[in-house]
C-alpha positions in Angstrom: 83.0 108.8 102.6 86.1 106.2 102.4 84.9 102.6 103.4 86.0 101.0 106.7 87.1 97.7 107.4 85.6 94.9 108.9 86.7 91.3 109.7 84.3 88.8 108.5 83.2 86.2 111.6 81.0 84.1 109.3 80.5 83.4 105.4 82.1 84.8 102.6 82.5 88.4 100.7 84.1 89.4 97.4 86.4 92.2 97.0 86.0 94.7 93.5 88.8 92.2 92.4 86.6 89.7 92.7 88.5 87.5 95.2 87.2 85.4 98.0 87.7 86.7 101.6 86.7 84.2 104.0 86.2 84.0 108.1 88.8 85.5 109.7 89.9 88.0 106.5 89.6 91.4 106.3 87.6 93.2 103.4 86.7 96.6 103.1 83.0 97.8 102.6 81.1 101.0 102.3 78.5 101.5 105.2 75.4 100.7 103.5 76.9 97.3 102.9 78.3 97.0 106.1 75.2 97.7 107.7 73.4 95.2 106.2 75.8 92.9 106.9 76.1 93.5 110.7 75.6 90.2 112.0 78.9 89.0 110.0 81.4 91.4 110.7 83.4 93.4 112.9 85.1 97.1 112.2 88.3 96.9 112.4 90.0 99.3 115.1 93.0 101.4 114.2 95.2 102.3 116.7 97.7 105.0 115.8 100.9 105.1 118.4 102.8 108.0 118.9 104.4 109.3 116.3 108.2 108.7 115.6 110.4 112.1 116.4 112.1 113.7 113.3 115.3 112.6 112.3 115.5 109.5 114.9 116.1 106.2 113.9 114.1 103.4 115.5 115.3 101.8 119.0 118.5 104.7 118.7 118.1 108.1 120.5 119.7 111.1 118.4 123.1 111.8 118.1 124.2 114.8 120.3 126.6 117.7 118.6 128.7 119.1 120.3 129.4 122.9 119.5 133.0 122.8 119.2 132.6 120.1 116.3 
């Protein structure tokens, strides 16, 4: 299973990389880790919007053709 993400709302953790994510960050951990953890983080929520139509550019509404064209 892929791990999640949390925020951290107190201390410290270390990404694989080593580096220092601190209150407020966002680090991702598997759920055994995450569970022990509980108390100090917060799962980050995805929220997907609705998906894009094909071919449309953002903020522009596809082109009409007209058949004689």
């Amino acid at each position: 299973m892929p791990n999640k993400a949390y925020t951290v709302l107190s201390g410290s953790f270390r990404r694989p990389d080593n580096s220092l994510v601190d209150q407020g960050g966002v680090v991702e951990l598997p759920d055994d880790v995450a569970e022990r953890f509980r108390h100090q983080l917060e799962v980050v929520v995805v929220e997907y919007g609705p998906a894009p139509s094909v071919g449309a550019e953002p903020g522009r509404k596809a082109a009409k053709v007209s058949p004689d064209a």
